[in-house]
N, C-alpha and C positions, 0 to 999 in steps of 0.2 A: 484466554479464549480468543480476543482479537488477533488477526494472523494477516500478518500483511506482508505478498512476496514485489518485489520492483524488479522489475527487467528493462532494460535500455542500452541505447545503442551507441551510448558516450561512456569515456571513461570518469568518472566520479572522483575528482580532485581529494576531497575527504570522505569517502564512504563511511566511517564510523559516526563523524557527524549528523550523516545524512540519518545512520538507524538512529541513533539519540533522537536527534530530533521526530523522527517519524514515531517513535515512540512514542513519545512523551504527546505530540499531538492525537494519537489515536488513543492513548488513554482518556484525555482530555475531552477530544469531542465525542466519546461516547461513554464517560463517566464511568469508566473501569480503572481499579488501579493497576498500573502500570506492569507490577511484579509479574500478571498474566500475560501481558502483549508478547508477543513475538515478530518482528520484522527480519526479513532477510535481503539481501543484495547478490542477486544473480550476478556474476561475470558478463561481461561486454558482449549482449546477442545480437546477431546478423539479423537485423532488423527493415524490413521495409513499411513503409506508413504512406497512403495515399502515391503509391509510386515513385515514390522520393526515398533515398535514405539518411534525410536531415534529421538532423536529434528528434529521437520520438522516446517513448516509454509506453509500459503496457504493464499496470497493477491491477493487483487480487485483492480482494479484504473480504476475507472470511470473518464474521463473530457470530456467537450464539445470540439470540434475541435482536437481531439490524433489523432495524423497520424502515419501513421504503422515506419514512420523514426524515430521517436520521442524513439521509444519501444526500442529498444535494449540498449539505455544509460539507459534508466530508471529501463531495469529490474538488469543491472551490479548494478547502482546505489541502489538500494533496497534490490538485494542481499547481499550485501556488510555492506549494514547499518543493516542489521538481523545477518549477522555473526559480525561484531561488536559488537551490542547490545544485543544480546541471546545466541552466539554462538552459531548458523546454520549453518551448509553448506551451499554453493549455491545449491551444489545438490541436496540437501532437501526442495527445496523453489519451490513451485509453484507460478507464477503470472497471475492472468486475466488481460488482459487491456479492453476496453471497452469504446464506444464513442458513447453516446446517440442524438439522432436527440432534437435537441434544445428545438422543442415542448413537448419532453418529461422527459425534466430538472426542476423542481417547483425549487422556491424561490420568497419568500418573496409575497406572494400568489397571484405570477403571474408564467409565465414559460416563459423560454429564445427563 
């Protein structure tokens, strides 16, 4: 259910890493097991952030049931793992979060 996409405008030394890890965190801080998460890693996008185009990044995290309390560890958490893994600032990290009405989650070709 949790769906996390990362866009940024460095190249990612270990991208496979980086989704393990990001996995394994979003399981985590929102108490789902893992086997559902899905993360992806966009290719190197033409990015600019506050008119600068210094390492910035720009996440999605879509899950069914995110509640606004949930948001503030996760977005620490996420920032945190982009300046570990790419060297970003937090300052530089935009996050969407996002919480689709269940009808309109597909899997496994039905929807939740």
């Amino acid at each position: 259910m949790p769906c996390l996409t990362i866009r940024t405008n460095q190249t990612i030394e270990q991208p496979q890493r980086l989704l393990r890890e990001a996995s394994t965190l979003i399981a985590g801080q929102l108490g789902k097991s893992e086997r559902y998460v899905m993360v992806s890693l966009e290719p190197v996008a033409r990015m600019l952030f506050g008119g600068s185009g210094a390492a910035a990044a720009y996440l999605e995290l879509k899950s069914l049931g995110l509640q606004p309390p949930e948001v503030p560890a996760l977005s620490k958490a996420l920032c945190e793992l982009m300046q570990r893994m790419a060297d970003i600032p937090a300052e530089r990290v935009y996050i969407e979060f996002s919480s689709p009405e269940r009808p309109m989650w597909g899997w496994n070709g039905a929807t939740f």
